[in-house]
C-alpha positions in Angstrom: 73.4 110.3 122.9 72.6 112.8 120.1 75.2 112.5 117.9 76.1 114.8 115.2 77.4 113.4 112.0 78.8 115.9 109.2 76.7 116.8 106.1 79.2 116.5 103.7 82.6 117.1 104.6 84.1 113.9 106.4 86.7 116.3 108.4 83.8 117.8 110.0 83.5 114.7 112.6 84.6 115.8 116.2 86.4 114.2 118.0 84.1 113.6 121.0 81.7 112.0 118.3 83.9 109.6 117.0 84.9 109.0 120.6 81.3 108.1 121.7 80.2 106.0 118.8 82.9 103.8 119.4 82.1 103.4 123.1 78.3 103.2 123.2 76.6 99.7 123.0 74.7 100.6 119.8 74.0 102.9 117.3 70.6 103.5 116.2 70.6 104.8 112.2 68.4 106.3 109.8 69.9 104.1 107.0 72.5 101.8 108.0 73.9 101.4 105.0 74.9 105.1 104.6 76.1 105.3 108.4 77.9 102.0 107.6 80.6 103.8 105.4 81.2 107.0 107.7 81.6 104.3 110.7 84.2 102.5 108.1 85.9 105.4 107.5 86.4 106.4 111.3 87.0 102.7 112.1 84.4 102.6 114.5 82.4 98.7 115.0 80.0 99.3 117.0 77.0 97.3 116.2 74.2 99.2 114.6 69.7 99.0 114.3 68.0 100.9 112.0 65.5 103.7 113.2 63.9 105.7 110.7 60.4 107.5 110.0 58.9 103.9 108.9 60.5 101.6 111.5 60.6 104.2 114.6 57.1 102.6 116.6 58.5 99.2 116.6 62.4 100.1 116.9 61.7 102.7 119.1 60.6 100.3 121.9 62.7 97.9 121.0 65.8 101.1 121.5 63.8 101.9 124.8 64.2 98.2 126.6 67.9 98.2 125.3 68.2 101.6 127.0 66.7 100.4 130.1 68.3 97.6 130.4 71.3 99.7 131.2 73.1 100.2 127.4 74.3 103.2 126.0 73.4 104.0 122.4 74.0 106.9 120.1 71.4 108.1 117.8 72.7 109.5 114.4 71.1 111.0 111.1 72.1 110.7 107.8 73.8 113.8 108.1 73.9 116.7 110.6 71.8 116.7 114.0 69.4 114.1 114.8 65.9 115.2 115.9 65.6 117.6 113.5 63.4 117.6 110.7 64.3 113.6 111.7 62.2 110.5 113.3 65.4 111.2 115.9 63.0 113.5 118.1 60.3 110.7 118.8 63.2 108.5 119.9 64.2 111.5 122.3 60.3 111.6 123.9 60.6 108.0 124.6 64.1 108.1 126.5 62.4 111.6 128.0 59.2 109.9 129.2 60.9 106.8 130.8 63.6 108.7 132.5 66.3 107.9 130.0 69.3 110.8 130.3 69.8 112.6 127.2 73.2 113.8 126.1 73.8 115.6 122.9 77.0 115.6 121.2 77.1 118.5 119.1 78.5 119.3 115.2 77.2 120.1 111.8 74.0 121.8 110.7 72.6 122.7 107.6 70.3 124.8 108.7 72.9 127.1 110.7 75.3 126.7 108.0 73.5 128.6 105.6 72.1 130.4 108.2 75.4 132.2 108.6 76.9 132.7 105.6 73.8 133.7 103.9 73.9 137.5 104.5 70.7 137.7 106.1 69.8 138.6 109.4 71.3 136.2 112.0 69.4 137.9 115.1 66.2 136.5 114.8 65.0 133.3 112.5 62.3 130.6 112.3 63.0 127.2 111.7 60.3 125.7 108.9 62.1 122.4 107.8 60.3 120.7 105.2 57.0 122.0 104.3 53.9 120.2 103.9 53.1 118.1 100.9 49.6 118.9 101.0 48.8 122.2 98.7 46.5 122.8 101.4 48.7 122.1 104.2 51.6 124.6 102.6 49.4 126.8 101.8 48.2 127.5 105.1 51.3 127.4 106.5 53.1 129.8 104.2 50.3 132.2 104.8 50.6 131.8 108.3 54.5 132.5 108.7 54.5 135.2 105.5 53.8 137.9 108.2 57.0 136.9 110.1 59.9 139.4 110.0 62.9 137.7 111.2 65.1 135.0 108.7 62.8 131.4 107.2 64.6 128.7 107.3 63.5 126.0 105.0 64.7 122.8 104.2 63.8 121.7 100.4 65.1 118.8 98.1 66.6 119.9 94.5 63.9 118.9 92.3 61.2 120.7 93.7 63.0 124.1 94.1 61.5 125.6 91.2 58.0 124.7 92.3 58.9 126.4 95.8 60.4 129.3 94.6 57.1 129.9 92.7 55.0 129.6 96.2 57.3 131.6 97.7 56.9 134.3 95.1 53.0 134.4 95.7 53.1 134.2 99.7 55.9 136.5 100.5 56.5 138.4 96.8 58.8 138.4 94.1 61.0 141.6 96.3 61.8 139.6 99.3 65.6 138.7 99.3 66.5 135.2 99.6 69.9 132.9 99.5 69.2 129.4 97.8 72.4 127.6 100.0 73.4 124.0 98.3 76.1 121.9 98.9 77.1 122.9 101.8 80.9 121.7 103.1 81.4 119.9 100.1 83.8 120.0 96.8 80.4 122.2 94.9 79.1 124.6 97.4 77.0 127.2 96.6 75.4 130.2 97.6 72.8 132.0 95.5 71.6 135.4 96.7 69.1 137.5 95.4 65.5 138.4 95.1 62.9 135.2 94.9 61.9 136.8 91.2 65.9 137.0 90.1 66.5 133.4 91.7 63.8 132.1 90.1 64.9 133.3 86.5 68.4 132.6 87.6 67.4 128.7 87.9 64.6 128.8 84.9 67.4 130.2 82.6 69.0 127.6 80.1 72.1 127.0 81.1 
C-alpha cells in the first residue's frame, strides 16, 4: 500500500489510511522517527523499517521477501504521497517486477495543493520536483522545459529560493507569473503571486 500521510495538517489523515496502517504487517518509513509521532497520534502500533534514499537497495529487498512471504505493508513519506519526488517509487518497481499487487491509498499533495489555489492554469501542468544540484544539470533542464506552455511545478526547500528565483528569472524571464506556495495546510500558509522579478524583490526586500 501507498499510503498518503498529510503535509501538515494532522486532520488531513483519511480514514481509510488510518484504517490500513493499523492492519498491515509493517510500515516501511522514510524516517521513523517523524512517522513515529503521527502513528502516536492516530494510535496506530504497527511495527515500522526504515526505507529511505540511503537505505532503499538493502531495505528494499529486505521489504520485497517480507512481501513475498505473504505480509502486507504500507509505504509512507514524510509527508504527502509516497513515490514522488521519494525513494517510495523504487520500492514500487520492486513489488511491480516480482508480481507484488500495488494499492494506493490516496490523500494530501503539495504539489496539487498549490496547484489549485495558485491561480494558474490547472488544464495542463508539468511536474519538475526537485531540480538538479548540478549547475550543469539545472541548467540544461530549465532550458529544456522553458519552452513549455502549460503550469511548472517545482518542488524547492526555503533557503535556496532566492537562488532559484534568480535561474528562473534568466531561463523563463523576469514577466512570467508565478505563485511561491509555502506552508501549505498549516497554522502560516501562504501564497505569493506575482511576476518572478516582483517575487524576487518581494523576498530580497528587508523586512
Amino acid at each position: 500500500y501507498l499510503c498518503a500521510t498529510p503535509i501538515g495538517n494532522l486532520d488531513d489523515m483519511t480514514f481509510r489510511a488510518v484504517k490500513i496502517l493499523r492492519e498491515v504487517d509493517l510500515i516501511a518509513a522514510e524516517d521513523t522517527r517523524h512517522t513515529r509521532k503521527l502513528l502516536s497520534h492516530f494510535e496506530i502500533h504497527t511495527p515500522l523499517i526504515r526505507y529511505d534514499e540511503f537505505s532503499k537497495v538493502q531495505q528494499g529487498e529486505k521489504i520485497l521477501q517480507e512481501l513475498l512471504s505473504g505480509k502486507n505493508i504500507a509505504c509512507v513519506s514524510d509527508a504527502g504521497l509516497p513515490a514522488i519526488s521519494d525513494p517510495g517509487s523504487d520500492l514500487v518497481k520492486l513489488a511491480i517486477n516480482s508480481n507484488i499487487k500495488v494499492c494506493p491509498i490516496p490523500g494530501a499533495n503539495a504539489a496539487l495543493s498549490a496547484l489549485i489555489c495558485s491561480g494558474l492554469s490547472t488544464e495542463k501542468f508539468f511536474f519538475a520536483g526537485f531540480l538538479p544540484k548540478s549547475k550543469k544539470n539545472c541548467h540544461e533542464l530549465l532550458e529544456k522545459i522553458s519552452r513549455r506552455e502549460e503550469t511548472l511545478i517545482f518542488y524547492e526547500s526555503p533557503h535556496r529560493i532566492l537562488k532559484t528565483l534568480e535561474e528562473f528569472e534568466k531561463f523563463f524571464g523576469g514577466e512570467r507569473n508565478i505563485v511561491i506556495a509555502r506552508e501549505i495546510t498549516k497554522i502560516h500558509e501562504e501564497f505569493l503571486r506575482g511576476k518572478i522579478s516582483e517575487i524576487k524583490n518581494f523576498l530580497t526586500e528587508p523586512k
